[in-house]
N, C-alpha and C positions, 0 to 999 in steps of 0.2 A: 109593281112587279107582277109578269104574268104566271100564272102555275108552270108554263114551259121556264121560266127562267128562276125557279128556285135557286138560292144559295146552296153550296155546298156543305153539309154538315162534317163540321171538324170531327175527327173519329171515321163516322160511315165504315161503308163498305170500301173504300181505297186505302184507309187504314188497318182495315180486318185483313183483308188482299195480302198487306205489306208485312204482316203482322205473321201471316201463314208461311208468306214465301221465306223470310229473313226466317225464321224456328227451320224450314222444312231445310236451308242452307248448315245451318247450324246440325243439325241431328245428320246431314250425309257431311261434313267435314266430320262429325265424330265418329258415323261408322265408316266410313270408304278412305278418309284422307283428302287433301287438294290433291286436285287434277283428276281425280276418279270418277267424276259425276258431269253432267250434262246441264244445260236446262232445261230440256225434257225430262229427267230426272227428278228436278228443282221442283218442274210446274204438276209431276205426277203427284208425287212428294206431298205440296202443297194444296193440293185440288184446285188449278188454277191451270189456263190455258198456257200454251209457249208465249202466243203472241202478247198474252199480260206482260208477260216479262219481258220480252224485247220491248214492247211500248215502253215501259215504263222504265227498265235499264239500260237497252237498247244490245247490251254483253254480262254474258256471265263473270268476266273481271271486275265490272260494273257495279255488277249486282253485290258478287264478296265484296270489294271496299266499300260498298256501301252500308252491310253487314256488319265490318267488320269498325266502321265508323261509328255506326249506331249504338254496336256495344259498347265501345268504347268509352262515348260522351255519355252513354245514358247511365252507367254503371261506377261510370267515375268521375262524375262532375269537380271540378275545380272547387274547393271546400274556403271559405274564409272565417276564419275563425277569429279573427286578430293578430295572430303573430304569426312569421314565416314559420315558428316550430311548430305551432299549433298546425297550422296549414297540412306541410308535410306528413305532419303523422298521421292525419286524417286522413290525406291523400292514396301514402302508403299504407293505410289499413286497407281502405275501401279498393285498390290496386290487389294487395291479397287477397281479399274475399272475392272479385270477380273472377280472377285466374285459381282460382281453386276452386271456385264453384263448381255445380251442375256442368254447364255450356264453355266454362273457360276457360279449361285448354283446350275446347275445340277452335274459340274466336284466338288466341295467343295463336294455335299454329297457325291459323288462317293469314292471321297479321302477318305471320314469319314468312310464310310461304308467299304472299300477295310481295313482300319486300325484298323477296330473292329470286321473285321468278323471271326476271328477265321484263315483267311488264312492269317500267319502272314506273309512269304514273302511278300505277295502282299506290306503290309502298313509297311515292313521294307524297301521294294524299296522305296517305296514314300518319307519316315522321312530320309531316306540314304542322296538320291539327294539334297532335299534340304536344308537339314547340309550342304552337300558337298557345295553349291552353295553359301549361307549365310555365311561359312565359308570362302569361296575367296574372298570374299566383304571384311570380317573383318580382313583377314591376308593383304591385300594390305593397311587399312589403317593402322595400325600396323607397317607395312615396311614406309609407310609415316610418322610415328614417333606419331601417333596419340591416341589415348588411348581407345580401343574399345572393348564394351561388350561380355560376352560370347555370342556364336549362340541360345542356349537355352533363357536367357535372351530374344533376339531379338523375341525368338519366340512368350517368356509368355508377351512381352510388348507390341509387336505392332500384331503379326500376330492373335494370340488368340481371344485377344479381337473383331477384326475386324469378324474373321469366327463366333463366339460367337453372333456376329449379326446378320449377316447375316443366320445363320443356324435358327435362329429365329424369323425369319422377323422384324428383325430392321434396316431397312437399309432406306433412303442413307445411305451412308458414307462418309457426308463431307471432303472434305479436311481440314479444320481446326482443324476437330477432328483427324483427319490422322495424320496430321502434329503436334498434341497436343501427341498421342500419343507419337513419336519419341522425341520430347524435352522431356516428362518424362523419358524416358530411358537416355537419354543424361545427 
């Protein structure tokens, strides 16, 4: 390999880039709301060209679900623990702590707003992934011989009521009520 064709280092500068834009998306859904912001905005925001961002998103719908994707999986990875109860509690702790976090009702309303704004891909991405993900949680306890609710269920038992809070300002959100939730469904 010749010096013009180095590998791309995992991390780099495209990573710092994506790393700036997604925070600088994050910090104007918390102060402006959806819909208030640009990607001129976005790329001021970030210290980053427009055109990064259309290359690289190609739309600012793009950009939130993608956003709002990242937070998502990065902050709430699917937990295996061994049992579906173990799973769940896991799941719905680490689910409270990112929507009560710093950033997380900025990404919940994001999600809300990407899911009701008329751009349904956007909030067909979003309900997709995390079926898809809640699903592999419940198909492994399942193969463990276990007896485990639909994904839906999971969602009107534990995740609803928690955003329902929090989109409200009722939060904390104890763990005891976390963990209360999850024995109701069980």
């Amino acid at each position: 390999m010749n010096e013009r064709q180095r590998a791309r280092r995992p991390g780099g500068r495209s990573a710092r880039v994506g790393a700036q834009v997604h925070q600088a998306v994050t910090d104007l859904i918390s102060e402006r709301g959806y819909g208030n912001f640009t990607v001129g905005d976005v790329a001021a925001r970030a210290g980053v060209a427009d055109s990064s961002i259309y290359r690289r998103w190609g739309s600012l719908e793009t950009l939130l679900t993608d956003v709002a994707l990242a937070r998502l999986n990065a902050q709430s990875p699917m937990p295996d623990t061994g049992s579906l109860a173990g799973d769940l509690r896991t799941y719905a702790a680490q689910v409270a702590r990112e929507i009560t976090g710093p950033d997380g009702p900025a990404v919940l309303h994001l999600a809300v707003a990407l899911s009701s704004s008329g751009q349904l891909q956007a909030g067909d991405d979003l309900r997709a992934e995390r079926m898809r993900q809640l699903q592999s949680m419940l198909d492994r306890a399942r193969e463990r011989g276990e007896h485990a609710p639909d994904a839906f269920d999971v969602l009107d038992h534990i995740l609803a009521p928690m955003y329902i809070r929090v989109l409200f300002g009722m939060v904390p959100l104890a763990l005891d009520y976390v963990d209360g939730l999850v024995d109701r469904l069980l």
